[in-house]
Each structure stands twice: as structure tokens, then as C-alpha cells.
C-alpha positions as CSV (number, residue, x, y, z in Angstrom):
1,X,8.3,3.5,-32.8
2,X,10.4,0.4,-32.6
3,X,12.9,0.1,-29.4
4,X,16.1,-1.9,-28.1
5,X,16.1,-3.2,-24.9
6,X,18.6,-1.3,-24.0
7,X,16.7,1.9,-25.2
8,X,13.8,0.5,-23.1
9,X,15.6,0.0,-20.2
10,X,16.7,3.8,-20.5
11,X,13.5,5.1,-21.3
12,X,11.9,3.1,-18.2
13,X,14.7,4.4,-16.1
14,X,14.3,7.8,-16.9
15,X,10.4,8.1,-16.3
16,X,10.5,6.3,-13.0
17,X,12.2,8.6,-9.8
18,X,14.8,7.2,-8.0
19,X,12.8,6.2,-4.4
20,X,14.7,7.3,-1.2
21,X,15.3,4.5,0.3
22,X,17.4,5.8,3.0
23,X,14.6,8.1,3.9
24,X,12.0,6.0,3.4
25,X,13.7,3.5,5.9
26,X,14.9,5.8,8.5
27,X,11.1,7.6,8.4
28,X,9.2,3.8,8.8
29,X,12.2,3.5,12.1
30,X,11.1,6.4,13.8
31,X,7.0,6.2,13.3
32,X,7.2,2.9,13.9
33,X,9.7,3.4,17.0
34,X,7.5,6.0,18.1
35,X,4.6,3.4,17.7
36,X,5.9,1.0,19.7
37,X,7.2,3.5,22.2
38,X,3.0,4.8,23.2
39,X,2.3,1.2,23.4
40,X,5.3,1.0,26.4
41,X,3.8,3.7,27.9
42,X,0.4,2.2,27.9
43,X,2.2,-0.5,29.4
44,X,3.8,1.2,32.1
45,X,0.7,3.1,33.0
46,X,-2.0,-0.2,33.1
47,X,0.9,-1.7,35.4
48,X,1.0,1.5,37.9
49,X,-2.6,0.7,38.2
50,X,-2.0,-2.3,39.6
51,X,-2.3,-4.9,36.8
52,X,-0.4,-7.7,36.5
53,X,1.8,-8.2,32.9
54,X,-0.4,-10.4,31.1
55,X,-3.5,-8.4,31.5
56,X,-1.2,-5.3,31.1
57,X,0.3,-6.3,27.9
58,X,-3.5,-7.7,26.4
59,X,-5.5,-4.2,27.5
60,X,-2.3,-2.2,25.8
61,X,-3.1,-4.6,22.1
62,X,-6.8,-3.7,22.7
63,X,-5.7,0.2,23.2
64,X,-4.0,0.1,20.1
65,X,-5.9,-1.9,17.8
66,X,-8.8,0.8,18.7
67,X,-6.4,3.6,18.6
68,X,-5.7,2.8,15.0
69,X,-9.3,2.2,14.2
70,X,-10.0,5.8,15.6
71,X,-7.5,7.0,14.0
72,X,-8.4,5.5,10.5
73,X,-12.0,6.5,10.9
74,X,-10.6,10.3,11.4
75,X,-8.6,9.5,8.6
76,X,-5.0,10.5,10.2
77,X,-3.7,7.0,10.1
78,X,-3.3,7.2,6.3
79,X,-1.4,9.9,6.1
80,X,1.0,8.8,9.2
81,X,1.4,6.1,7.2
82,X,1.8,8.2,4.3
83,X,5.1,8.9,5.7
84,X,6.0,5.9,7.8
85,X,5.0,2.8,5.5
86,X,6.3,-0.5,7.0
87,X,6.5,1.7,10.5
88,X,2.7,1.9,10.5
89,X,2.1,-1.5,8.9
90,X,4.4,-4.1,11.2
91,X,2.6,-2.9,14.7
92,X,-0.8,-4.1,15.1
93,X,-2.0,-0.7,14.8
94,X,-1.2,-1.3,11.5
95,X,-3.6,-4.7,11.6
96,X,-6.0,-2.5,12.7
97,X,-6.1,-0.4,10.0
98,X,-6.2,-3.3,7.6
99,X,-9.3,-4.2,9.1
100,X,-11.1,-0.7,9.5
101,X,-10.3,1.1,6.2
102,X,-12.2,-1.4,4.0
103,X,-15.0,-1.5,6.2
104,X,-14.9,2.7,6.9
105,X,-14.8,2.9,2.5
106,X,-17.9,0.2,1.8
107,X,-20.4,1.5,5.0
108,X,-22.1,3.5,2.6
109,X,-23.2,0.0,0.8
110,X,-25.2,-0.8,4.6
111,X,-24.0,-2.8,7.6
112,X,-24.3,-6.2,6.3
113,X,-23.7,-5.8,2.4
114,X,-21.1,-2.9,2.9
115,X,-19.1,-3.3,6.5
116,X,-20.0,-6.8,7.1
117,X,-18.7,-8.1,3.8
118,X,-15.4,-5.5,3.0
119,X,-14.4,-5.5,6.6
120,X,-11.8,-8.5,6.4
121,X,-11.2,-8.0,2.4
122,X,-7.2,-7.2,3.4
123,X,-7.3,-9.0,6.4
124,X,-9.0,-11.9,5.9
125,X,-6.0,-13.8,4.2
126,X,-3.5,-12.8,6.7
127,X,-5.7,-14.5,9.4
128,X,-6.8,-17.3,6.7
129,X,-3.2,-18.4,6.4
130,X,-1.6,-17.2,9.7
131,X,-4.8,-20.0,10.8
132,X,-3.8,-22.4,9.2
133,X,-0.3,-22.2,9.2
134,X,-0.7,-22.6,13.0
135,X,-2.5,-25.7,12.4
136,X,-0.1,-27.2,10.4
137,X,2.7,-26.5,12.7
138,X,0.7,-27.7,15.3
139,X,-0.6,-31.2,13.8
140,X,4.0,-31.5,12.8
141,X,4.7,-30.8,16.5
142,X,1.9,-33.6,17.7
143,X,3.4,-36.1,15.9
144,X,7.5,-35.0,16.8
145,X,6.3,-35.6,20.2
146,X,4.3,-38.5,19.7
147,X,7.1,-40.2,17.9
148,X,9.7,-39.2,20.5
């Protein structure tokens, strides 16, 4: 069966659903809002106990980086993020799971083989890159200094 582009471009258009984008956006807003919003109350609780903002802001990353671990190993991030896409990916929750899920799907394969080897397989670019961009920048900023 021979087609026109045009025909193509029809026939493509027809198979594929129309993707809700509104939706789509207005659901990643809210999870990830809502996110964001247990991360503030973290927050507001490790300050109430007395700790100052920098060591209240870094225990409130470690509670939810292992909040989004737990809750990948209980497999309930996925479907959150079934519904919430970029809401559940931006926050480092989301970071979190990119790290657990690979490791939680090859721990069958053993500790070192399995978790040890798939545990950064999404990850390991992001901080690859993120690395060495940081590098870079920092070598440019050296020398915009140095020559000023």
C-alpha cells in the first residue's frame, strides 16, 4: 500500500490520542506543589526543634531523598508519578527515584553485579555532566578573576 505524505500525516494523526496537556500540566503543579509543600513542613518542624537553617534545610534533602527511595521500594512513587510526571521528577525526590528504581529492578542479579552496577544507570550522567559542567564554570570563573 503506497501513501502521500499527506495521507501519512493523517493516518499518523489519527492513531496517536491527542495528550492533555492542560491536565497533564496542571496535575505535575499540584503533586509537585504538594511535594515541595511536605518538604516546608519538614522544614518548619527540624527548625522548632531547635536547628539552625542550614542544618534544617540539609536534614529535610536527606528526608526526602529517603522518602522517595522508600517510597519507590514500596512501589508508590511510580504510580504518583504516574499521574504527576515532571511534578515528581523536578524535586529531588524525583533524583531519588532515579537512583533507587534501577538498583530495586537489577537486586535480583546480587549486590555487586545487580545493585552496585544498575544503581546510577539513569543517574550517573546527570551527575557525570552536572560534575563536570561545575568544573568548567569553575576553571572560566578562575581565570575572569585572575584576569580582572
Amino acid at each position: 500500500m503506497k501513501m502521500s505524505n499527506e495521507e501519512y500525516i493523517k493516518y499518523v494523526e489519527k492513531q496517536n490520542p491527542k495528550s492533555p496537556i492542560l491536565v497533564n500540566c496542571i496535575k505535575a503543579f499540584v503533586i509537585g506543589g504538594a511535594i515541595c509543600a511536605i518538604g516546608q513542613v519538614f522544614l518548619n518542624i527540624y527548625k522548632a526543634l531547635g536547628l539552625d537553617k542550614e542544618t534544617a534545610s540539609t536534614l529535610v534533602t536527606v528526608t526526602m531523598i529517603f522518602i522517595g527511595a522508600l517510597l519507590t521500594g514500596l512501589n508508590i512513587y511510580p504510580k504518583i508519578a504516574k499521574h504527576g510526571g515532571a511534578g515528581t521528577l523536578v524535586p529531588v525526590t524525583g533524583f531519588s527515584n532515579a537512583v533507587s528504581a534501577p538498583a530495586l529492578e537489577a537486586k535480583t542479579e546480587g549486590y555487586v553485579l545487580g545493585v552496585g552496577a544498575k544503581i546510577f544507570t539513569i543517574a550517573g550522567p546527570v551527575i557525570l555532566f552536572g560534575t563536570l559542567s561545575s568544573v568548567i564554570c569553575g576553571i572560566i570563573y578562575f581565570f575572569i578573576k585572575m584576569l580582572s
